[in-house]
N, C-alpha and C positions, 0 to 999 in steps of 0.2 A: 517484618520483611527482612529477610537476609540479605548483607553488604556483599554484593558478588562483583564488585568491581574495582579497577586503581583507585588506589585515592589519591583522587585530584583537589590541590587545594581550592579553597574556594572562590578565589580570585579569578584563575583561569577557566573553574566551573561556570562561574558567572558568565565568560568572556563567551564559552563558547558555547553556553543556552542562548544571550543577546544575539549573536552571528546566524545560529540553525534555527532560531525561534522569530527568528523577521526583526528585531529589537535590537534595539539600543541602549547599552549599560547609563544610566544616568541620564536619557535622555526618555521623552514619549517617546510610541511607535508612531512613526511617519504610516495609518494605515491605507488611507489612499496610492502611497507610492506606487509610480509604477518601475517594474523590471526595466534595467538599465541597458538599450539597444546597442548604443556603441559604447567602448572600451574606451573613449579619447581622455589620456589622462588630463588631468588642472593645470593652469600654469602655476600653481600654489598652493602648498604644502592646505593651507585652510580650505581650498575647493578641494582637492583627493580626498582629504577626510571627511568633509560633508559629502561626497561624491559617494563614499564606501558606507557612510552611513544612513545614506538612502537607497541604496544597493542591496543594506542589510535588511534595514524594513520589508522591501521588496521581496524579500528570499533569494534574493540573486547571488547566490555565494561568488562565484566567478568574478562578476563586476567588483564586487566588495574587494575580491583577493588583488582584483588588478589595480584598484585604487589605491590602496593601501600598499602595496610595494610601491609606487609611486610617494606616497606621502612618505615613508620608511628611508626611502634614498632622500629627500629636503631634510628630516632632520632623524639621522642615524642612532646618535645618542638617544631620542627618547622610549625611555625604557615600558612604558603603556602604550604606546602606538606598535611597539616590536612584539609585545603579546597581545594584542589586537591582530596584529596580520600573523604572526604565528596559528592562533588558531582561524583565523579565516585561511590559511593556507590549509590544514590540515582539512579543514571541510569539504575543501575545493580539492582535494585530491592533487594538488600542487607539493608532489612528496617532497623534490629537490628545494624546494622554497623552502618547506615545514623544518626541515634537520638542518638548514643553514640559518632558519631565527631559534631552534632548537639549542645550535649550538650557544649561539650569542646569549639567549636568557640564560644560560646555565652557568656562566662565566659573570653573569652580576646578580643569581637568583639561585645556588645550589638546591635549594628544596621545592623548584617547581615540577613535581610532579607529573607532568603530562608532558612537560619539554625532557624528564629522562628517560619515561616512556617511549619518546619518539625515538630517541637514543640508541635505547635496549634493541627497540625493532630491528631499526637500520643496522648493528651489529649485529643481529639475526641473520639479517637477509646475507649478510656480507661473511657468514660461517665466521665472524670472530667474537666466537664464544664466551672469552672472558671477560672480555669487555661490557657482552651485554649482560652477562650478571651482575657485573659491577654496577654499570647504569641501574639497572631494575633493581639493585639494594638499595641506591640512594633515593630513589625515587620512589618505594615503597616505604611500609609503619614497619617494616622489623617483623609484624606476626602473623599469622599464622592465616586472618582474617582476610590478610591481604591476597586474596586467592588470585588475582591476575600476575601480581608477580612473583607468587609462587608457581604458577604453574609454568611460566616463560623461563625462568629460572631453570624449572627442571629438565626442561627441554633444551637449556642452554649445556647444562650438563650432557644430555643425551649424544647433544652433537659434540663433544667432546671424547665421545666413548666411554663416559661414565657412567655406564646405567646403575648401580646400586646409590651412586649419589643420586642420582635423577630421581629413583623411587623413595630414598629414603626426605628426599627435598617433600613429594608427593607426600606423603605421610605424615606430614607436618598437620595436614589438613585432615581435621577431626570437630568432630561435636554436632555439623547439624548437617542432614540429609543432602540439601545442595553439593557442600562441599563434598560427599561421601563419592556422588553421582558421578562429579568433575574427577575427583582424586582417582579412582577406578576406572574410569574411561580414560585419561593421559597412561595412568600404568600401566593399562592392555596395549595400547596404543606404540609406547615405549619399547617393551618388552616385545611384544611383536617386530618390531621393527633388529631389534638385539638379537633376534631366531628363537626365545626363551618361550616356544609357543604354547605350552601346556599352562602354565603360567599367565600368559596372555591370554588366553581364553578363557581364565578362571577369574581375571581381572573386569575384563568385559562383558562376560555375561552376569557380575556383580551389576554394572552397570546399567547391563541391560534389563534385570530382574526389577530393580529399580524405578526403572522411567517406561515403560515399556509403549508409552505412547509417543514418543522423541523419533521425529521419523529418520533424523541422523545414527540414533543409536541402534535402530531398526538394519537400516543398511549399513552400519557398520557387521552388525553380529548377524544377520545373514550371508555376509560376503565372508566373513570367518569362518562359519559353521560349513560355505559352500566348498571354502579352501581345501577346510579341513575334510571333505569326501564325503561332506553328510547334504547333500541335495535336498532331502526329503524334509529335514527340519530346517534349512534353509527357507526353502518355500511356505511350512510352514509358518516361520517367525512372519515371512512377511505378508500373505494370506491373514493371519490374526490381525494387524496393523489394519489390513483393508478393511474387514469387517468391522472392527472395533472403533478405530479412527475415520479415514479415509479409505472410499475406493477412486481409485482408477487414478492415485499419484503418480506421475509421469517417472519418477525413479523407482517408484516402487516397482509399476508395470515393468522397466526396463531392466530392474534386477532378476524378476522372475522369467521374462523372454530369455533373456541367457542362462539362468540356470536350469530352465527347463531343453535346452538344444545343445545342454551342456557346454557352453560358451564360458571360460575361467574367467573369472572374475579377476579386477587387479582391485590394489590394497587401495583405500583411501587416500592416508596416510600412509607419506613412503621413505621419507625425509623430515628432516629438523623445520626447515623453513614453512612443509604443509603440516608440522602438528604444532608450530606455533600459532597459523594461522587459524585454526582448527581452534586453538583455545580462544584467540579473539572473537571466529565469529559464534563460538558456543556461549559466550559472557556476551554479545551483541545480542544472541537471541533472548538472553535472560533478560536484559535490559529492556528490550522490548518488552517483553511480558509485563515487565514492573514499570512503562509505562515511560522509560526513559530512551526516549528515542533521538535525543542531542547524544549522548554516551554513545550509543549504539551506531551512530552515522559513524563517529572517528573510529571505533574500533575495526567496523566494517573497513574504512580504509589501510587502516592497518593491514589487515587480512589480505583483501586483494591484493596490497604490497608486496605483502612474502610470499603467495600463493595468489598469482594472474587464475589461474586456472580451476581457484573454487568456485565451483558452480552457485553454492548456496548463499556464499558470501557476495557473490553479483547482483543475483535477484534480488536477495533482499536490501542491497545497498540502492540500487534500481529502484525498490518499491515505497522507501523512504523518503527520496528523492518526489518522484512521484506524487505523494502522497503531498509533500510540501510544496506542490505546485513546481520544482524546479524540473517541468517538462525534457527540456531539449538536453539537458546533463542524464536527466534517467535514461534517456532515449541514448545516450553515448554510451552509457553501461551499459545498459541491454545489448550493444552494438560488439560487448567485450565478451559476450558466452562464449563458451567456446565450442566448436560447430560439434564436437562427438559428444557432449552431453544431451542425456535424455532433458534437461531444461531448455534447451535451445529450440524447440519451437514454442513454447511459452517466453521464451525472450521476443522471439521473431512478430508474435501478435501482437506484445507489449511497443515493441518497436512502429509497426502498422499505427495502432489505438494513439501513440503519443504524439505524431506526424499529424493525425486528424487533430486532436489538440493543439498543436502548433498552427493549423490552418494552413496546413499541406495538403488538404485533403487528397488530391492526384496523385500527390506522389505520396500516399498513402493506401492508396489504392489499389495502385501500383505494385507497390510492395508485397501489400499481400494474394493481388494475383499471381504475382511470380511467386509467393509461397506455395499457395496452390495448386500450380501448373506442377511442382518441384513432389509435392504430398498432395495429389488428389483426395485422399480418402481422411484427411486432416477435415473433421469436422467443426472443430473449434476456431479454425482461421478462416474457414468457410462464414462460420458465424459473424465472426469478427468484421468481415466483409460488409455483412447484413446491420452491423450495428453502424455503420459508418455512414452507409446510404440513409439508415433510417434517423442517424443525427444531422443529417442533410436535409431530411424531410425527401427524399427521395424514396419515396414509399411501394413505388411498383419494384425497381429494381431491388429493394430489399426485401419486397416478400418472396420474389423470384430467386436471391441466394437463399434465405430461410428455407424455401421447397430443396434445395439441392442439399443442403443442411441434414434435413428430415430424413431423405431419400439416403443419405448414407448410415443412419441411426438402424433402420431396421425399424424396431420395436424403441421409441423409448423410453428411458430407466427416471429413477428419481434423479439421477443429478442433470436429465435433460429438460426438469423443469421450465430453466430460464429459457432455451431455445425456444420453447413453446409458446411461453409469453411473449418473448419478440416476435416471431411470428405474429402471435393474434393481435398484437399492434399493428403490425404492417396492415394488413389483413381491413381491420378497423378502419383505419387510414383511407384504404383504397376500397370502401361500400361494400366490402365482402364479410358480409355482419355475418353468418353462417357458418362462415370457416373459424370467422374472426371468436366466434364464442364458444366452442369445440376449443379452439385450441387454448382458448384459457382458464377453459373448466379441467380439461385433461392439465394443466399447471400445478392447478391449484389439488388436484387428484394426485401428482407425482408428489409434489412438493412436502420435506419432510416435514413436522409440527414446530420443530423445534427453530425454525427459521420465520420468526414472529415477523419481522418488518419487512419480509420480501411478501410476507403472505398478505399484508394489511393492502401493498404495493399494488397484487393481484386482483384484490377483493375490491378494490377502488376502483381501476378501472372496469372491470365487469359488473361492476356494479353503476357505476356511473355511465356508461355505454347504454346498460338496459336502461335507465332513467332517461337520456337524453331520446331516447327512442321511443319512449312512452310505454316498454316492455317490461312484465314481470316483476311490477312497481313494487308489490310486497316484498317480493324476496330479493328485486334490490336493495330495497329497504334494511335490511336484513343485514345483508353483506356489508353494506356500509355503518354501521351496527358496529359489526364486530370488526372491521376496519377500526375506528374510530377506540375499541378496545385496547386491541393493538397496540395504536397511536396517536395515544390522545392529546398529544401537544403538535399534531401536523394539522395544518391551517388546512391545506390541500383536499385532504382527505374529511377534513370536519365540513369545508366549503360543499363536496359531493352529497355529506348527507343534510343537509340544509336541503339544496337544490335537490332532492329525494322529497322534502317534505314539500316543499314551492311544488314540483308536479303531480304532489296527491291533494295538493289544494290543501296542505294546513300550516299554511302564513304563519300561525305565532311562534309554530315548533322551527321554521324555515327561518325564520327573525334570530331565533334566539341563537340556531347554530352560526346562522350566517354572521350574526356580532361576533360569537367566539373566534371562526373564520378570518377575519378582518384584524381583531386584537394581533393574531398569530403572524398574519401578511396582508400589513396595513398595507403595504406597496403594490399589492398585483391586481391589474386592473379586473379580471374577471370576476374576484371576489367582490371587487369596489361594485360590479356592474350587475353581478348575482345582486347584491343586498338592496341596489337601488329600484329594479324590478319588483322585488320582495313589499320592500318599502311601500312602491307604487299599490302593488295591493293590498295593502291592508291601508288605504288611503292617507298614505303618508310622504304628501306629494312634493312639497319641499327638500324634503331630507333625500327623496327617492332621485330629484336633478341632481340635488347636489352631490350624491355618491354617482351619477355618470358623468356627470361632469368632472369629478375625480379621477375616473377610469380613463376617458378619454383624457385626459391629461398624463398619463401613467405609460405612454405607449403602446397600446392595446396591437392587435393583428389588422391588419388592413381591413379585412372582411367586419370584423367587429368596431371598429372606428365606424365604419358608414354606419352601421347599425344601431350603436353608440349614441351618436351623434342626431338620428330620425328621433330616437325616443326623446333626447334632451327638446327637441322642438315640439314632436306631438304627442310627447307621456305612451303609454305601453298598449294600450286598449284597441288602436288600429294596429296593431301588427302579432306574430306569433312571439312566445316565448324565445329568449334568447340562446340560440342556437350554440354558444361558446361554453354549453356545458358540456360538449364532450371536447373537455380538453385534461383528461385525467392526465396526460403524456408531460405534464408540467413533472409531476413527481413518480411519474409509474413507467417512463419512455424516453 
């Protein structure tokens, strides 16, 4: 794997995987904690630190950053509690924090690495130029390897009006492909910006030839080629990307509406500030890739630093966030798009979807009504709508958005798979087994092959839908099958073909999947209360209380508790099979 990033030494590597990874350097993870509600600092220096360091466990970057400037003013001098909130500062997007323990580490720490990173930026953003190459030589190895502070550098240059040092900086970077990719795309970039466009084009579509699945580099050298009077391979470039990669990318679409209405395209990159940022979040997305997504947080924030207004470096600083549970922060970046990007209604849904998370649900609702009202014919916020009633359990009005969903689709396509599935949940939900099994045969018909775990997802619950119905036993049988291929380490879906074999009446194949079931999610009671039925018949009457008596113990659903509960007193024989097999919606809804 190629080294595409600062180096940071490994002290403050540490610091700042323990901060963005929920942990604590030296210490277990607190993983029970929970996210820190109020901000009220400690009266002492030892409760802000325990305070910041159950903060961290939590993933609460916020809290952590609040307590720890707190601990930082008790006792100033120490030099590990100061890189402790320096990078919890930088996490939390607390920039004015970040450069002023920046400053301080580097006045008892010259070679920390990430604190003359912050450095360099900050004299980025501030156009003094020589300063930040200054910073970004100390804080860099001197070679060549060091591709982030080669490229910040050359852009340090750039903005100086040096472009042959800017290129000749670029050209340092040699020997493996990555680098080639980077070094070509900064020089187009450059040189474009210098008016040296012939040049620039010859640089960029090096790049482009290159990577030609990079949907950055895509819209870069489409908006060039469109500059440059050429329309037709313009649309091209990005038409190959759709079919090849992605259809229906919301920048993609938005570059070809205007090239098509002939609408001139503006540059990406237009300044020093947005082609440093540019190089941040291009080494965030590599990072990404390689799995390194601590790296990737701070660089994102860098980015948005110098450049408020990249689109790309939002989202994905957003979906990071996200991702690590820090909700109501993603929801404030999404909150930061900015309204003429073609991403801003993909912010605006993200925004709606994290509100319901938060357990706003109203004013989540809310929200994306007013989206609505604003893009009637926005089917994906419509959706979005329908996913929120239906995480409600609110199932009439979410098959009612679903139809309105549909109804603006026309015909639809493979990527309208999911809608379809949601729908024949709702549908399910609300005794509308007709509609409900149409629409997720036509899913599983759109849906491409290569999307294994949404198909297994599919195949579970129409498959387990017909089973609890006593319908098409074989070829649910089947589906659950190849479900189970799939996914053969999800409890959920192994529990459905057990309960397949339970209603074809063969117990010991029912037994055997339902143990597996159980091994996977020992905790949920409907598998506990699948296997104890099971149990029961194949007369195994003991074991069979004792797994509902587990179930009921496990907080089952109201409906199932009393159900639960009849069998633990008069065993299975007087009453019907239990009914809480159709709950595929645990992992499929």
């Amino acid at each position: 794997m190629v080294d595409v990033t600062f180096q940071i030494d490994g002290r403050s590597a540490a610091l700042m995987l323990a901060f963005i990874a929920g942990l604590h350097v030296g210490m277990p993870a607190l993983a029970q904690a929970r996210p820190v509600d109020k901000f009220e600092p400690a009266e002492s220096l030892e409760g802000n630190y325990l305070a910041a360091v159950v903060a961290g466990s939590a993933r609460d970057l916020g809290a952590a950053s609040i307590y720890l400037r707190e601990a930082i003013k008790n006792d100033p001098q120490n030099s590990e509690l100061l890189e402790r909130g320096f990078v919890a500062f930088l996490a939390d997007g607390a920039m004015n924090e970040t450069f002023r323990a920046a400053e301080k580490l580097i006045q008892r720490d010259a070679t920390n690495g990430l604190a003359q990173l912050a450095l360099g930026v900050r004299a980025l953003k501030q156009k003094n130029y020589t300063a930040a190459r200054t910073q970004l030589q100390r804080g860099g190895r001197g070679r060549s390897a060091d591709i982030t502070a080669t490229l910040l550098a050359a852009w340090a240059y750039s903005g100086s009006g040096e472009t042959n040092r800017a290129l000749e900086t670029l050209d340092r970077l040699k020997g493996e492909a990555t680098f080639d990719r980077f070094r070509d795309f900064h020089a187009g970039l450059i040189l474009d910006i210098a008016g040296r466009r012939n040049d620039a084009n010859r640089r960029l579509k090096a790049a482009y030839d290159a990577e030609k699945t990079n949907l950055r580099l895509v819209d870069l050298w489409a908006r060039q080629q469109a500059r440059a009077g050429d329309s037709d391979a313009a649309l091209a470039t990005l038409n190959d990307f759709e079919q090849r990669v992605r259809p229906n990318h919301p920048i993609v679409r938005d570059a070809i509406a205007k090239i098509s209405s002939k609408e001139p395209l503006q540059r990406i990159v237009g300044n020093t500030q947005q082609g440093a940022a540019e190089v941040l979040y291009g080494l965030a997305s590599a990072g990404i890739l390689q799995g390194d997504e601590a790296t990737a947080l701070l660089y994102l924030r860098f980015a948005a630093y110098l450049d408020p207004g990249h689109d790309l470096a939002v989202l994905t600083l957003a979906d990071i966030l996200e991702r690590a549970k820090q909700t109501e922060d993603a929801v404030q970046v999404y909150r930061r798009m900015p309204e003429n990007s073609p991403l801003r209604p993909v912010a605006d849904i993200q925004i709606g979807l994290g509100l319901e998370q938060l357990g706003k649900t109203e004013e989540a609702v809310k929200h994306l009504e007013t989206i609505i009202a604003a893009r009637p014919e926005d089917v994906d916020a419509i959706s979005a709508l329908g996913n929120i009633y239906r995480s409600r359990k609110r199932f009439e009005e979410a098959a009612a958005t679903y139809d309105k969903a549909v109804a603006k689709l026309g015909t639809p396509g493979r990527s309208n798979w999911d809608l379809l599935y949601s729908r024949g949940i709702a549908y399910e939900r609300t005794k509308k087994w007709p509609q409900a099994e149409a629409d997720l045969r036509k899913a599983l018909e759109l849906m491409p092959e290569a999307l294994s775990r949404e198909r297994a997802l599919v195949l579970n619950y129409l498959g387990y839908s017909l089973v609890d119905q006593n319908l098409k036993l074989e070829e649910a049988l089947g589906m659950l099958r190849r479900a189970v291929e799939l996914r053969p380490r999800d409890g959920y879906i192994i529990d459905s073909l057990g309960w397949a074999h339970y209603r074809l009446g063969r117990y010991d194949e029912a037994v055997t999947e339902l143990e597996k079931a159980m091994e996977l999610r020992p905790s949920d009671p409907v598998i506990n209360d699948h296997l104890g039925d099971v149990y029961w018949k194949t007369g195994r009457y003991l074991e069979a209380r004792f797994q509902w008596n587990y179930a009921r113990d496990l907080g089952p659903e109201p409906d199932d508790l009393t159900r639960i509960q009849r069998k633990i007193e008069k065993g299975l024989d007087d009453q019907a099979p239990s009914a809480n097999a159709a709950e595929p919606k645990k992992d499929g809804g």
